[in-house]
N, C-alpha and C positions, 0 to 999 in steps of 0.2 A: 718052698715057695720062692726064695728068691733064686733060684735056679732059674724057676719057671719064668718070674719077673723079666730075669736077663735075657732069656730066648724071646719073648712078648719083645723088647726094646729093640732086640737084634733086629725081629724082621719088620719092625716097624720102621727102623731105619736104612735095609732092606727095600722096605717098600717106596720110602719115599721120595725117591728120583724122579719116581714114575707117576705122580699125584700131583705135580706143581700145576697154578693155575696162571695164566696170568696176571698181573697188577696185583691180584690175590682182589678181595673186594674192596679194602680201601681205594688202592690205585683206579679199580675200573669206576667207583665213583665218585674221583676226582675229575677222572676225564669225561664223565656224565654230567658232572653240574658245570662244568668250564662249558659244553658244550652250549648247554642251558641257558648260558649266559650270552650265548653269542647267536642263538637263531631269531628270527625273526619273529613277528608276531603274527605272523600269517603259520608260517609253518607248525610254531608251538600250538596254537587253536586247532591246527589238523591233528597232531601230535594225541594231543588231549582226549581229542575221537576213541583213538583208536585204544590209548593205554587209559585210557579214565582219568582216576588219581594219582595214577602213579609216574612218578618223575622219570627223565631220563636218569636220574642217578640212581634209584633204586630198580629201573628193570635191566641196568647194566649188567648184573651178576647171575641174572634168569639161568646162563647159557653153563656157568657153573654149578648152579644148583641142582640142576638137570641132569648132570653126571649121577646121582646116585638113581636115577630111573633106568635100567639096562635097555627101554625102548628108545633114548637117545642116544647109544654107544654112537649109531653112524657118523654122529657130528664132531664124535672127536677129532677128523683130521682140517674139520673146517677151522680151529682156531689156531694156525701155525703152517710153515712152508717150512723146508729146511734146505737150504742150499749148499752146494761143495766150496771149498774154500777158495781163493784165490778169482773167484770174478771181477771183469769188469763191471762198468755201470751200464754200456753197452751189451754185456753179455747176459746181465741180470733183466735187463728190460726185454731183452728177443726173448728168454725162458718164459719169462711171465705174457707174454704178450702171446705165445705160442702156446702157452700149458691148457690141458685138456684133463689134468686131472684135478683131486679133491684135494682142496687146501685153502687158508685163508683168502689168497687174491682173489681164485675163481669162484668162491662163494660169497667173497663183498659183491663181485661183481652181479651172481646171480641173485641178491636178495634186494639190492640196489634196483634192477629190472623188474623183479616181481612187484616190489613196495608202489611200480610208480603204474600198476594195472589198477584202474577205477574199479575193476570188476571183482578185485580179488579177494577171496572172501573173510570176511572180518576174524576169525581164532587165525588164520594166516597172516593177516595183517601185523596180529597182536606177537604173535608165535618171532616171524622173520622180523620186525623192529625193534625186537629184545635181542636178536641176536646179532641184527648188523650195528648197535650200539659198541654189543658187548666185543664184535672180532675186529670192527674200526679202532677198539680199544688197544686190545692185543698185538694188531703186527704194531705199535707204537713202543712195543717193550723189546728188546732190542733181541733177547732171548728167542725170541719166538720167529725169527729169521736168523736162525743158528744152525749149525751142522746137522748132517745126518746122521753122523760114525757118534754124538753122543747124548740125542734126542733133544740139541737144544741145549744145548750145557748140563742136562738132568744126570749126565755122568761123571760131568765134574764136578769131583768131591773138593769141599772147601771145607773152613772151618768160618763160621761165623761167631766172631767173639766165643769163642772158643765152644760153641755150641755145632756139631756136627751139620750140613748142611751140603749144599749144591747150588752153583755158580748159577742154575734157572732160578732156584729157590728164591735165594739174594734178590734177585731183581724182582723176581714175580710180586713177594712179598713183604721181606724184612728190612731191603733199604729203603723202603716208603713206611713203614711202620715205626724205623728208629728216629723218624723227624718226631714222633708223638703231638700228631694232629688228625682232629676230624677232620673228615673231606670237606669240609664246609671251611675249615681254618684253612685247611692247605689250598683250596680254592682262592680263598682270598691272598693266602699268601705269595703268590705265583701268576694268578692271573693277570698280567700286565704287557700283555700281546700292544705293540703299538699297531696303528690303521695296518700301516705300509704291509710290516709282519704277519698278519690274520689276510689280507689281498694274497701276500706271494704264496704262505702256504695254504691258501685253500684255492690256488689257483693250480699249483701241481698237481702231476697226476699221480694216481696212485702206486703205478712201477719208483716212484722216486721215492717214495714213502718207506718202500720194502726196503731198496737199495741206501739209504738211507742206515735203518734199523741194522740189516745189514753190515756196513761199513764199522758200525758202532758195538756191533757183536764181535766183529774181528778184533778192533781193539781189546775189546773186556779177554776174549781169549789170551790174547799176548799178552795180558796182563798178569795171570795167574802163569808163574814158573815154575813149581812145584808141587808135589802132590799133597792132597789136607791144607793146602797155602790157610795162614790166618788171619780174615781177612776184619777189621775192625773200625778204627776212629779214621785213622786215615784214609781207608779207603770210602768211606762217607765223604770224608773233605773231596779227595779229586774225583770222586763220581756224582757228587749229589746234583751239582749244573745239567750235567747229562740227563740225570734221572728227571730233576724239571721241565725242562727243555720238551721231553720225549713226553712229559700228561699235558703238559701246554698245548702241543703241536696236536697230539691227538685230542683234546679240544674241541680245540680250533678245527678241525681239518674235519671231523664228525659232525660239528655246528656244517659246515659246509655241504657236506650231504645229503646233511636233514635240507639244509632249504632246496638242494638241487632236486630234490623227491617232493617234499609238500609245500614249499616257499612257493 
């Protein structure tokens, strides 16, 4: 039996490079309720139409619950882009501005355009505003605009507090879990966007957002110099600004959208 045990952990850890989720669901709704917080009362009363009771922070996570349905495989490549290393800001915005295929940007783009058809029919309504929450969420995690050669960091093996893990993991999930706050505390604890701050970023456009995330993914690579690195107290301390910074912004920057569709 414990043979067996060991083989079961082997490929469970095996498998799980390839399972990370975004934000994980605390992060997606952190940046669900910040959003919450910042639209308008026009758009939240259209909002309400179409999801009923349920808040932006609770249908933030729809898009990962929906993984275990195999009739939503197709959406998997909707929540992430992965880019070669070494771009400009100029060269990252001509990609995105050119790209013709499936990934985060071009399906903000497309569900942004459906959401604002009068005609469209309400399970769609409901369907696509769970998921442009939830992938506004996503390219805000810095992982999720990472390389192709290692799905996003899911190949890079780390040690988290000495618990096995991967550099998407960290971010997706356990550096916003080790603050040990509900979304509702970490909300308040963070939300403090001044006027100016909530103007410039929901004024950008969305190539800046990637490029951005981006920038912030190269760093986190250069960070890790070894393989297994361990990565713990410290790295909380010099990332945890970042990691703020990045549910704030995404927020902010989702609050923005919503009003630019139902505001």
């Amino acid at each position: 039996m414990s043979v067996f045990k060991k083989l079961v952990a082997l490929c469970l850890f095996m498998y799980l490079p390839f399972q990370s989720m975004a934000w994980g669901m605390l992060g997606h709704r952190i940046v669900g309720e910040i959003a919450d917080r910042h639209i308008s009362s026009k758009t939240r009363k259209n909002i309400k139409k179409i999801l009923g009771n349920e808040s932006i922070a609770m249908a933030s996570n729809w898009a990962d619950f929906i993984k275990s349905d195999p009739a939503y495989n197709y959406l998997g490549n909707w929540h992430y882009i992965n880019l070669k290393q070494g771009l400009t800001q100029a060269e990252v915005e001509k990609h995105l501005l050119n790209d013709t295929t499936t990934n985060a940007f071009t399906r903000i783009n497309f569900l942004k355009n459906e959401l604002k058809k009068k005609d469209l029919a309400q399970d769609k309504k409901v369907m696509y505003l769970r998921l442009l929450i939830h992938f506004v969420g996503d390219v805000h995690q810095p992982m999720h605009v990472g390389r192709p050669e290692d799905l996003g960091g899911n190949r890079v093996r780390v040690q988290w507090f000495n618990q096995p893990s991967n550099l998407h993991r960290v971010w997706d999930e356990q550096l916003v879990e080790y603050q040990e706050l509900s979304y509702t505390e970490y909300t308040a604890a963070i939300n403090f966007a001044t006027r100016s701050q909530v103007k410039t970023w929901q004024q950008q456009l969305m190539p800046q957002w990637f490029f951005e995330s981006y920038q912030i993914a190269d760093r986190l690579y250069q960070g890790i110099t070894k393989p297994e690195e361990r990565l713990s107290y410290q790295y909380n301390f010099e990332h945890v600004q970042t990691l703020n910074e990045q549910l704030l912004k995404g927020g902010v920057r989702l609050a923005g959208v919503l009003d630019e569709i139902f505001g």
